[in-house]
C-alpha positions as CSV (number, residue, x, y, z in Angstrom):
1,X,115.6,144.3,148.5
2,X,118.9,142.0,149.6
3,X,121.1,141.4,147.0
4,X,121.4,137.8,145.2
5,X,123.5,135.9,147.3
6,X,127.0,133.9,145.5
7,X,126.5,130.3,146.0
8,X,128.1,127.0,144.9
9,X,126.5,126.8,141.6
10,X,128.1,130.7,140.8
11,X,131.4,129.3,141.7
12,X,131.1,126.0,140.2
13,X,130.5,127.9,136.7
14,X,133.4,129.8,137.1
15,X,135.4,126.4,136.9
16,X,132.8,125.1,133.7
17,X,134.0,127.8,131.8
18,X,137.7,127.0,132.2
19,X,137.1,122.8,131.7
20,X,133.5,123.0,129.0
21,X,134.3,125.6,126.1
22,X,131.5,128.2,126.7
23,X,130.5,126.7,129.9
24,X,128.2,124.0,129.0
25,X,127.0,121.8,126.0
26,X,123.3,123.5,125.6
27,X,123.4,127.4,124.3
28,X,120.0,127.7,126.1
29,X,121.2,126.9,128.9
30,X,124.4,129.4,129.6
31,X,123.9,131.8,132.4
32,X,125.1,134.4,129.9
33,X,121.9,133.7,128.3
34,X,119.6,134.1,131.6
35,X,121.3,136.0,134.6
36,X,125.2,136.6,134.0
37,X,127.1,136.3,136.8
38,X,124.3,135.5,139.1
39,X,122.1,132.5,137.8
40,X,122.3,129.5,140.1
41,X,123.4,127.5,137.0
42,X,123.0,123.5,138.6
43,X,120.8,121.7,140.2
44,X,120.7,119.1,143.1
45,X,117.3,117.6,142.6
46,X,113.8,118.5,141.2
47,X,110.3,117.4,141.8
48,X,107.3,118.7,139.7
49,X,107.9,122.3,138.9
50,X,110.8,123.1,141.8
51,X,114.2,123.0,141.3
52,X,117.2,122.5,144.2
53,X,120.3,124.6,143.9
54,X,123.7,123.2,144.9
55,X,123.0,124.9,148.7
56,X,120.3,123.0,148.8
57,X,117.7,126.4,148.1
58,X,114.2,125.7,146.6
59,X,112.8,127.6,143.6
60,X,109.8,127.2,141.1
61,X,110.5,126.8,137.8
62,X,108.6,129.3,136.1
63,X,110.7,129.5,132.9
64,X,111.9,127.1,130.3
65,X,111.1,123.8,132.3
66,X,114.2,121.8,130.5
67,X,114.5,123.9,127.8
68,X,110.6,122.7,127.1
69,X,111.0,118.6,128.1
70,X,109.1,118.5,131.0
71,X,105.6,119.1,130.2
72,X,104.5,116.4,133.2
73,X,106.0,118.1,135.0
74,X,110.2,117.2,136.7
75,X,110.2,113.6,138.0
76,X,107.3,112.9,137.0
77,X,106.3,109.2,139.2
78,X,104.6,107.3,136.3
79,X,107.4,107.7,133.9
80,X,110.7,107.4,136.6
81,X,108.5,104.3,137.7
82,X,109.5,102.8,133.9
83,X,112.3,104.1,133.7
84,X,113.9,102.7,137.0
85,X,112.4,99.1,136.4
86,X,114.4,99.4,132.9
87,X,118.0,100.5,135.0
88,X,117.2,97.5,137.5
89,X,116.8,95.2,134.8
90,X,119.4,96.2,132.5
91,X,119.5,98.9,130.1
92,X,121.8,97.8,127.2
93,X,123.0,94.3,125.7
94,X,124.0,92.7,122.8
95,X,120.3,92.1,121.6
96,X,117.9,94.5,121.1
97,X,114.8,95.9,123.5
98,X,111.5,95.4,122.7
99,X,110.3,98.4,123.6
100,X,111.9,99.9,120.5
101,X,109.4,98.3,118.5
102,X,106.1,98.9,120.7
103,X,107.0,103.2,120.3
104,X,107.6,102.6,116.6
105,X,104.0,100.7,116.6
106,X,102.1,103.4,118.4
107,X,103.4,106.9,116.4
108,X,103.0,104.7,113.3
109,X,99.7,104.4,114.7
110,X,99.1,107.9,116.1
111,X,100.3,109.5,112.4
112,X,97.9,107.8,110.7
113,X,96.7,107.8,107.4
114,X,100.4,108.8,106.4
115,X,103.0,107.4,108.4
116,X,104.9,103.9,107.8
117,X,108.1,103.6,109.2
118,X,110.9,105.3,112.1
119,X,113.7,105.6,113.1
120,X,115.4,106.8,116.6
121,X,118.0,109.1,117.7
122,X,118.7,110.4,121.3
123,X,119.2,114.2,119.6
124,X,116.5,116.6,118.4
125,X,119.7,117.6,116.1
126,X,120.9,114.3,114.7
127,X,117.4,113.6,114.2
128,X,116.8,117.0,112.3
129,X,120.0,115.3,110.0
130,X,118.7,111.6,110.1
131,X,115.7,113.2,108.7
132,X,117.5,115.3,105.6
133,X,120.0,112.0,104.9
134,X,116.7,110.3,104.3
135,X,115.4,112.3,102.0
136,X,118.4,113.1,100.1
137,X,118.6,109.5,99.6
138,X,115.1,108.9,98.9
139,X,115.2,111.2,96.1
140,X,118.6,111.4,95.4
141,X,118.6,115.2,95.2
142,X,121.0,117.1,97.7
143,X,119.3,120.6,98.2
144,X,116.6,121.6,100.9
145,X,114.8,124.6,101.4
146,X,114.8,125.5,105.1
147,X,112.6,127.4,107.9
148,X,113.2,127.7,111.5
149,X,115.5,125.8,113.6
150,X,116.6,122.7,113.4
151,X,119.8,122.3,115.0
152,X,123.5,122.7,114.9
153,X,125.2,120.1,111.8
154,X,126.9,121.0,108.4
155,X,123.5,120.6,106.6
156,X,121.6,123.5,108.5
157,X,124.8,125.8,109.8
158,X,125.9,125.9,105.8
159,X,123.0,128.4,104.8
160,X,125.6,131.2,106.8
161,X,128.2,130.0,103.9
162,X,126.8,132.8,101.8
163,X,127.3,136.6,101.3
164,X,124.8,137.1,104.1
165,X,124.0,136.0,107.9
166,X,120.8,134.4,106.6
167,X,120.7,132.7,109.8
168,X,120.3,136.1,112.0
169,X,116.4,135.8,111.6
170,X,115.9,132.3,112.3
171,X,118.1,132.1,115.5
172,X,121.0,134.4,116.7
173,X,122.7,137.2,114.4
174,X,126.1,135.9,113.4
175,X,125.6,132.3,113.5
176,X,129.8,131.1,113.4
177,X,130.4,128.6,110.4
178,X,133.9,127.4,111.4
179,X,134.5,123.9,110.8
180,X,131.6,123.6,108.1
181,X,132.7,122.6,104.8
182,X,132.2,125.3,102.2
183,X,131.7,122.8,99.7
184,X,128.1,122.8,101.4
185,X,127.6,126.9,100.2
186,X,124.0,127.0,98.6
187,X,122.8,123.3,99.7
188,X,120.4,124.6,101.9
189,X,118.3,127.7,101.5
190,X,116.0,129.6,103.6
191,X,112.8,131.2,103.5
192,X,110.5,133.4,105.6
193,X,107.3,131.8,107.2
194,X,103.8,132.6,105.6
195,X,105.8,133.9,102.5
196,X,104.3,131.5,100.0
197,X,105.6,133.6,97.3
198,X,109.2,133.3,98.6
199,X,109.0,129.3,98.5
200,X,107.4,128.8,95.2
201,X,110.4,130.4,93.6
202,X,112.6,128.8,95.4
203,X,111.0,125.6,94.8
204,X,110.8,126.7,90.9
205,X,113.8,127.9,90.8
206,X,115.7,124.4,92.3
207,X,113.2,122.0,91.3
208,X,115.3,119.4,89.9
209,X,117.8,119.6,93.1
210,X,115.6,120.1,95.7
211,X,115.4,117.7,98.0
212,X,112.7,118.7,101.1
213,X,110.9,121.7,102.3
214,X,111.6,121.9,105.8
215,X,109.7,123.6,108.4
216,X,108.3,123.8,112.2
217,X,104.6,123.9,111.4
218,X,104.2,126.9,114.0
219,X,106.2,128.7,116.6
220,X,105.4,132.3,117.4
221,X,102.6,132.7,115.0
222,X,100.8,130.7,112.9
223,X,100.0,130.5,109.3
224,X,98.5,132.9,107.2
225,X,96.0,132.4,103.6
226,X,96.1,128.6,104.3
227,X,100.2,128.9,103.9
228,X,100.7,125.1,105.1
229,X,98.2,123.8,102.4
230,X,99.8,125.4,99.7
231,X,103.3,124.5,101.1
232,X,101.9,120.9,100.9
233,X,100.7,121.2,97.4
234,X,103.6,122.8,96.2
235,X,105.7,119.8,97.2
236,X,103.2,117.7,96.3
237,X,103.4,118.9,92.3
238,X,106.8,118.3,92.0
239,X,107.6,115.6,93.8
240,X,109.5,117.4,96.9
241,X,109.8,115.9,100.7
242,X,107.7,118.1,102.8
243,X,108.9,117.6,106.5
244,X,107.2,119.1,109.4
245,X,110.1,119.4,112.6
246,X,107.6,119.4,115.4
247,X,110.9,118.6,117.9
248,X,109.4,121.2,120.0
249,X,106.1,121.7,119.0
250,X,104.8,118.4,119.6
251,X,102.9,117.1,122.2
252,X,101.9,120.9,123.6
253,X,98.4,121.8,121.8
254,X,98.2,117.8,120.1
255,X,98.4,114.5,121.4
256,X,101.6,114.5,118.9
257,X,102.0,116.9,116.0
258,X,100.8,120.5,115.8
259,X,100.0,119.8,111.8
260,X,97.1,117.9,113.4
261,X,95.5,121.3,114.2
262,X,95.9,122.7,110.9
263,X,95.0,119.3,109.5
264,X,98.1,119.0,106.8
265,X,99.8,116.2,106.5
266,X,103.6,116.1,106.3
267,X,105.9,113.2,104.3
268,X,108.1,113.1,108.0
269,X,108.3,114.7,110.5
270,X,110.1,114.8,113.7
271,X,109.4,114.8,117.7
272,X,111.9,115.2,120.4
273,X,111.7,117.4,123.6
274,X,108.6,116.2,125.5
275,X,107.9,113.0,124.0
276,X,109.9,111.4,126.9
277,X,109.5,114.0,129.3
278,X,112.9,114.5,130.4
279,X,114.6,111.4,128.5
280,X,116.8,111.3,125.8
281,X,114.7,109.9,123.1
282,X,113.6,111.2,119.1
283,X,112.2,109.7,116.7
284,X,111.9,110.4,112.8
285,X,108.8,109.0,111.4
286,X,108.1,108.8,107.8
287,X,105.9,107.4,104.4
288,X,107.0,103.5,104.4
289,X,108.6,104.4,101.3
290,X,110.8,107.2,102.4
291,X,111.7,105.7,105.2
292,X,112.7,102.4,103.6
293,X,115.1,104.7,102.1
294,X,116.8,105.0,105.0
295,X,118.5,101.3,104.2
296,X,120.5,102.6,100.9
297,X,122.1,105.1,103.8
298,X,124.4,105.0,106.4
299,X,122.4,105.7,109.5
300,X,123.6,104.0,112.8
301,X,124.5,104.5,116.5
302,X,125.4,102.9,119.4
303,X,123.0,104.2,122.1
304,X,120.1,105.0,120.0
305,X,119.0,101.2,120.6
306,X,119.3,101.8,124.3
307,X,116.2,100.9,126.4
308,X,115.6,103.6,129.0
309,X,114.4,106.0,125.9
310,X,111.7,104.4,124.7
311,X,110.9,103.2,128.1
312,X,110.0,106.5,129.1
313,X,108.6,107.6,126.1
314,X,105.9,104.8,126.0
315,X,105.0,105.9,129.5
316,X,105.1,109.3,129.4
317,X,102.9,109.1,126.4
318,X,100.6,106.9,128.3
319,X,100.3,109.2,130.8
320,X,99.8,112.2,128.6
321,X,97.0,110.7,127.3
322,X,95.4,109.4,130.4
323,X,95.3,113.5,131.6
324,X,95.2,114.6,128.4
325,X,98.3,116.8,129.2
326,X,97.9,118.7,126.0
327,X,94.6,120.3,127.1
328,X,96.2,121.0,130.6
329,X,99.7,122.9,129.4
330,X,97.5,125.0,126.7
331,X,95.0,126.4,129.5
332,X,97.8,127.7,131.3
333,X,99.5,129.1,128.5
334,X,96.9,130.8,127.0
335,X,95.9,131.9,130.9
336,X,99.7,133.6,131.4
337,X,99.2,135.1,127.8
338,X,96.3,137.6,129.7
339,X,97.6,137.8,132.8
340,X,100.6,139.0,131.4
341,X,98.6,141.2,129.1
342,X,96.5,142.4,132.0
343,X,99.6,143.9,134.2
344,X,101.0,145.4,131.4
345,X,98.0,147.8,130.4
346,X,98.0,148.3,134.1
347,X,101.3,149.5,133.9
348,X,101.3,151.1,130.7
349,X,104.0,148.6,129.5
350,X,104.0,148.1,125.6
351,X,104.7,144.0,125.2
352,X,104.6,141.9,122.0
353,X,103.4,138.4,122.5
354,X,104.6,135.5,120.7
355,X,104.2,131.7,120.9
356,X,102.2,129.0,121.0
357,X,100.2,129.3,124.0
358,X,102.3,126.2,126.3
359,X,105.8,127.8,124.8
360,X,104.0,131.6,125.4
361,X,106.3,134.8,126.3
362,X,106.5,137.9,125.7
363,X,109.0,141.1,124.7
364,X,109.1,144.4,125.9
365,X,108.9,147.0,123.3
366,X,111.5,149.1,124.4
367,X,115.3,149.9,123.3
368,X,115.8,148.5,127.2
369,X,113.7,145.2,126.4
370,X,117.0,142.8,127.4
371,X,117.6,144.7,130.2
372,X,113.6,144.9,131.8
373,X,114.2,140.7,130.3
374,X,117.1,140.4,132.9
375,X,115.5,142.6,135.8
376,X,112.6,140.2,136.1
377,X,115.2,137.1,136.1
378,X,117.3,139.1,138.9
379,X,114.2,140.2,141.1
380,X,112.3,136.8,140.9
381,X,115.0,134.8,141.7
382,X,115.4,137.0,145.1
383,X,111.6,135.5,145.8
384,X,112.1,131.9,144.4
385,X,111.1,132.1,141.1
386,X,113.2,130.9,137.6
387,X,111.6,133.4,135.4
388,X,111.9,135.5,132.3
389,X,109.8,136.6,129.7
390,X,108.8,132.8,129.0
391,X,107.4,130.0,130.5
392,X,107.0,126.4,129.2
393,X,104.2,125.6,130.8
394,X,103.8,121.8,132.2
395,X,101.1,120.3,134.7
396,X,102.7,121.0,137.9
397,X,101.8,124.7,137.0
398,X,98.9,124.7,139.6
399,X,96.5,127.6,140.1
400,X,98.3,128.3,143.2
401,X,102.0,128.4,140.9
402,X,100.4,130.9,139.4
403,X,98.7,132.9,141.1
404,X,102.5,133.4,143.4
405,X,104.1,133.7,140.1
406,X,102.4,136.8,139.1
407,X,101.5,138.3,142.5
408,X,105.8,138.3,142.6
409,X,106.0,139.4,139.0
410,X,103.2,142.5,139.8
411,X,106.1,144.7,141.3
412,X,108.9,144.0,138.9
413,X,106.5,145.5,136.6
414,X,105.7,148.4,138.1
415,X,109.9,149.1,138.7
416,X,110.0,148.5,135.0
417,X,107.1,151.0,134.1
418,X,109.1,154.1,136.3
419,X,112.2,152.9,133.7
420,X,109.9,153.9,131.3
421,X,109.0,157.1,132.2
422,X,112.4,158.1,133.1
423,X,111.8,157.9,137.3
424,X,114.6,154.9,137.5
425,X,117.2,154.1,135.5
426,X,117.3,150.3,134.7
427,X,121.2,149.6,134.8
428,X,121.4,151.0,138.5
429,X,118.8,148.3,139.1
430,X,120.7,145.7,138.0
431,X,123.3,143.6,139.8
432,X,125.5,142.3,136.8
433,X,125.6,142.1,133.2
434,X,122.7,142.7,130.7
435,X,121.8,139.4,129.6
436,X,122.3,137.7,126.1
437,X,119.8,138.0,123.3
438,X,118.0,134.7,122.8
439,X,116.8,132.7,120.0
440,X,114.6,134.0,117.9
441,X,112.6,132.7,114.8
442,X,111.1,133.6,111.6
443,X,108.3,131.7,112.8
């Protein structure tokens, strides 16, 4: 097969790297981290699931769909509908917009029996530190007690201050502290998901300091021995914030958060990502109580009382619940999670699964598993495909995305089973660099 072709968005990156320290703002989204040298890197417009290169080529996004914003799919009409009558008519003044207080009404409403109060931010980040400056105050205890991601501030960043990268098995070994005050050393502290043993010392052990547990309720597996109960107890005994960050998980398997499923209730929690499918919006949502803490604080900015945010969230929400969206995405997923399965026995390909079904991928179990990772990028992109060993499903993921998605994928397998065996060697196949190791999670 032709080799990838060098196009504007190459060369544009070239220049990105020279103007935006490491090329752009979003780690996920670094061609470093996908296809180095080779990835398209910008877009022109998209529609759906089908992205526009800067020469004007089509492809199907099959892979992170907006680093997992877009679960209705890009551009979706209902929502840019909103969202455009909200730019016509003005999307900032000196007073406030209304539709602020008509989002805050309905996730009160839709984290019922518990929730009382929220608050906004434009940032699944700043919200993540909204959320612990809330807490601290409400309890007026500055330690928390940490698991999974949850973004790139002082708070989280400080639990690398120690002796050891304890980052390097919640997201990327070696995790660079520079700029973070070490003042901060031992304010947070982590812990390994489905060890209940490992957070009841912890919690013992800091008791009269700790702050919050904080945790994504589920990412590549879920809990074990009813962990999330006894989490919830735990902080329940003595007196200890339990926050659930659902910035990515929510609104895949639940109309809202994935503790519904598991049907334990959190003191906050946190959605971001798809809630506005594509816009900029957050929101922290909280016991009244907590949250009211939130007015002995310091908590303000600019643009998080802009309008097109809420806008879109109130109608992408709308829309999610008139298709039920949730239902849709997680049919898919857990449909790619046996295909997937299916051509690697007939390969004889040894793959690990992980994820919740609409954030579902895969990993080759192989010393060559980034390098089979950036093979599939290089050869589906020849055929129109953004792929990896992910995909964040949304609903424009038709039966007949699909079906072209893995009748293209069926061949990149079988090149990758011959690397296996020893008939091909995988770095002649390749056309550039070996790609960038990922995120990954303890949970």
């Amino acid at each position: 097969m032709a080799k990838i072709e060098k196009g504007k968005g190459q060369e544009l990156y070239i220049k990105a790297k020279k103007l935006i320290p490491g090329g752009t703002s979003l780690l996920s989204k670094r061609p470093e981290q996908l296809l180095p040298e080779n990835w398209p890197s910008y877009y022109s417009k998209s529609k759906g699931c089908h992205i526009w290169d800067l020469d004007g080529k089509e492809y199907i996004d099959c892979s992170m769909m907006g680093i997992g914003t877009n679960t209705l799919g890009y551009a979706n009409d209902a929502v840019d509908e909103a969202v455009m009558k909200v730019v016509r008519d003005g999307n900032m003044t000196t007073w406030n917009c209304p539709e602020e207080v008509y989002l805050a009404e309905k996730l009160i409403e839709m984290n019922q029996p518990w929730a009382g109060g929220v608050r906004y931010t434009r940032g699944g980040g700043e919200a993540n530190s909204v959320c612990i400056r809330i807490a601290r105050a409400f309890t007026g205890k500055d330690k928390v007690a940490i698991c999974g991601y949850h973004g790139w501030h002082d708070w989280y960043v400080s639990v690398n201050l120690g002796d050891s990268d304890a980052l390097a098995g919640h997201l990327l070994p070696g995790i660079p502290t520079g700029g973070v005050p070490r003042e901060l050393r031992g304010t947070a502290i982590p812990f390994h998901y489905n060890d209940y043993e490992e957070i009841k010392k912890i919690v013992e052990d800091n008791k009269d300091d700790l702050a919050a547990v904080k945790m994504e309720v589920c990412r590549n597996f879920g809990p074990e021995n009813n962990f999330l109960q006894k989490v919830r107890d735990l902080c329940t005994k003595y007196g200890i914030i339990l926050i659930f960050d659902e910035c990515t998980s929510g609104f895949r398997e639940t109309f809202g958060g994935l503790y519904k499923k598991y049907g334990v209730n959190p003191d906050m929690t946190i959605f971001s990502k798809t809630m506005a499918n594509g816009y900029a919006e957050c929101a922290v949502i909280g016991r009244k109580d907590i949250m009211d803490a939130a007015q002995g604080s310091w908590i303000s900015s600019t643009f998080w009382t802009e309008r097109i945010g809420p806008t879109a969230a109130l109608a992408a929400m709308k829309e999610m619940e008139r298709i039920k969206s949730w239902e849709i995405i997680t049919k898919i997923g857990n449909e790619n999670k046996r295909h997937w399965q299916e051509l690697a026995d007939k390969y004889g390909i040894k793959i690990n699964q992980w994820g919740i079904a609409p954030l579902a991928g895969y990993n080759f179990d192989s010393k060559n598993h980034l390098a089979y990772k950036t093979y599939i990028t290089q050869e589906m992109i020849k055929k129109g495909y953004l792929a990896g060993n992910s995909m964040y499903a949304c609903i424009a993921h038709t039966p007949d995305v699909i079906d072209g998605y893995f009748e293209a994928l069926d061949p990149v397998f079988a090149v990758i089973s011959d690397c296996e065996n020893g008939k091909r060697d995988i770095m002649k196949e390749l056309e550039g660099p070996v790609c960038q190791a990922g995120f990954k999670r303890l949970n």
